[in-house]
C-alpha positions as CSV (number, residue, x, y, z in Angstrom):
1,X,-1.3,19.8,-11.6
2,X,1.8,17.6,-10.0
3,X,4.1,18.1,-7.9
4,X,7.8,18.3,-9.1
5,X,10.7,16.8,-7.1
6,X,12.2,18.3,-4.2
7,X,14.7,21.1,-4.4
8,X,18.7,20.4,-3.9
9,X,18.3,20.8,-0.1
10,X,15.7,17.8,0.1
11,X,12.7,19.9,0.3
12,X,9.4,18.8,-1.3
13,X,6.9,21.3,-2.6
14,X,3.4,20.1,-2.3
15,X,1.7,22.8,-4.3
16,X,2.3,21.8,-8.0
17,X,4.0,24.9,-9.7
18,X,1.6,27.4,-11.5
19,X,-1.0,25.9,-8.8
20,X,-3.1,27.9,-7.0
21,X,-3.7,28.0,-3.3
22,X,-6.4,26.4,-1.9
23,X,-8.3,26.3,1.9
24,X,-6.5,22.8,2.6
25,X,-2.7,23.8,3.6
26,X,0.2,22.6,1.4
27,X,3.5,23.2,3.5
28,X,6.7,22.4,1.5
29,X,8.2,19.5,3.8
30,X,11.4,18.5,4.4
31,X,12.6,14.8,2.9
32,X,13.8,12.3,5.2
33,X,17.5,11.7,4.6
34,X,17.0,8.3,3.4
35,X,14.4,8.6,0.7
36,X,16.4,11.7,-0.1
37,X,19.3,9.6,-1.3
38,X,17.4,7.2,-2.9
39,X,15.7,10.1,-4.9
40,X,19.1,11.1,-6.2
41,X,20.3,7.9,-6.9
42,X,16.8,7.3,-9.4
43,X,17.3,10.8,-10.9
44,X,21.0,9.8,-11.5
45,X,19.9,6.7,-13.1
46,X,17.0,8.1,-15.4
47,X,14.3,6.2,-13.1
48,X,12.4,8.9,-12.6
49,X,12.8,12.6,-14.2
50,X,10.9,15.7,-13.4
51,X,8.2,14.5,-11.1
52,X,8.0,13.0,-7.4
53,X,5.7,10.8,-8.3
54,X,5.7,9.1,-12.2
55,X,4.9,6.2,-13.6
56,X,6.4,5.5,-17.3
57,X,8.0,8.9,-17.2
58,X,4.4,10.9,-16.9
59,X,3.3,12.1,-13.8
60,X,0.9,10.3,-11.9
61,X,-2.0,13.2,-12.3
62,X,-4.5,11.7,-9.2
63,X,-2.4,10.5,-5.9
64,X,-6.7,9.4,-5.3
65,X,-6.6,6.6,-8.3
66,X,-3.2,5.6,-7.8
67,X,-3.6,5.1,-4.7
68,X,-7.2,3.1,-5.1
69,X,-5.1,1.1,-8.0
70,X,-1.8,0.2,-5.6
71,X,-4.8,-1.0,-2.9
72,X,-6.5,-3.2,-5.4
73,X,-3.2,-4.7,-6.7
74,X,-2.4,-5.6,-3.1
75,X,-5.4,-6.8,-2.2
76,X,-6.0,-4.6,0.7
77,X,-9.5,-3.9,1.5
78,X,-10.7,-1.4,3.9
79,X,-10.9,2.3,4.1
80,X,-7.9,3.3,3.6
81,X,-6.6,6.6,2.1
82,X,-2.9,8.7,2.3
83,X,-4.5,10.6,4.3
84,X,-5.1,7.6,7.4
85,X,-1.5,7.0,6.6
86,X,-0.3,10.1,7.0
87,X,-2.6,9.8,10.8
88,X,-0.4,7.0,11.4
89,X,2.6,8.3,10.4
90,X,2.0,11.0,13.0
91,X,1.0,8.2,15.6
92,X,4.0,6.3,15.1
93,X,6.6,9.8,15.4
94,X,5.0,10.6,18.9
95,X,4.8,7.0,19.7
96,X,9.0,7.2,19.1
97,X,9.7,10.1,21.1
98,X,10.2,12.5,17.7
99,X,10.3,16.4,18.8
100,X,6.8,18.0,18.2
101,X,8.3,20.3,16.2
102,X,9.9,18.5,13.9
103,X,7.2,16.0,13.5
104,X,4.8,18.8,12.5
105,X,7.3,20.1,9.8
106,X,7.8,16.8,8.5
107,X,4.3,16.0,7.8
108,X,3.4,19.3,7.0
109,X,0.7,20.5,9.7
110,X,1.4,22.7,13.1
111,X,1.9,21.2,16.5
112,X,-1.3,21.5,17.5
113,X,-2.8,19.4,15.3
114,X,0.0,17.0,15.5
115,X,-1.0,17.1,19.3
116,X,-4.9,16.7,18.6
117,X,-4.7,14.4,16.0
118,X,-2.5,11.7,18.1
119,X,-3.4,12.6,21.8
120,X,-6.9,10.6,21.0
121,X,-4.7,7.1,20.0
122,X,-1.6,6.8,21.6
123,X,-3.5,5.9,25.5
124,X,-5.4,3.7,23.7
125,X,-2.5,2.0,21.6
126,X,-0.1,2.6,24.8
127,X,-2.2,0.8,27.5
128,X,-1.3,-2.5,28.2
129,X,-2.8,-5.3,28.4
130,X,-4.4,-5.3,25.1
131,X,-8.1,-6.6,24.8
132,X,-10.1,-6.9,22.2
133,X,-14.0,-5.6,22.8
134,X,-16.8,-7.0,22.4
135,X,-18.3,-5.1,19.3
136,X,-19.7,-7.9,17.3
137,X,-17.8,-7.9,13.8
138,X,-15.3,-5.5,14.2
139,X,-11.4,-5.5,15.6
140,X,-10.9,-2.8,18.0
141,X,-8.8,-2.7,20.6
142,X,-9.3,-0.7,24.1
């Protein structure tokens, strides 16, 4: 199952319609105003149709392989997933000053795994100066 595109209000349903529920929580989640609009403007030009995410009007049916296929085509190696973006995402909000609240609504989890999940980088991305450490091979920074 996909996802369909967000409701009038900008909201964006994350369990696919007909879905079921699973253990892993799905919150709808508001759009930010900006991709919002350029959501409507696609729709208005026949870019995309029914789905949030499409590719040659179908819907993309695994975020996992198009995801996998985007990396490849950019030639970014790594492990990478959505998911450490969405980890950075949160990193970057609280790293802004964004409202707890309104961070956790946007990406869809509660505050206090906003909190847990971005209280163990910011100190280390915050603290200045910058060094990188001596384990052989890799780039960390403390």
């Amino acid at each position: 199952m996909v996802a369909t595109m967000a409701d009038a209000r900008g909201i964006f349903y994350r369990l696919a319609e007909g879905a079921r529920a699973t253990n892993k929580r799905q919150p709808p989640v508001p759009l930010p105003r900006r991709l919002l609009v350029h959501l409507r403007r696609w729709v208005a030009r026949g870019i995309v149709s029914e789905y949030f995410v499409e590719w040659n009007e179908r819907p993309v049916k695994s975020i996992k392989t198009a995801f996998k296929t985007a990396l490849r085509l950019a030639k970014v190696s790594g492990r990478i997933s959505p998911h450490t973006l969405r980890h950075t995402a949160a990193t970057w909000l609280m790293q802004n000053g964004v409202d707890k609240w309104e961070a956790a609504g946007f990406l869809g989890m509660s505050v206090e795994m906003l909190v847990a999940c971005t209280v163990i980088t910011i100190p280390t991305i915050c603290a200045a100066p910058r060094t990188r450490s001596a384990t052989a091979g890799r780039n960390h920074w403390q």
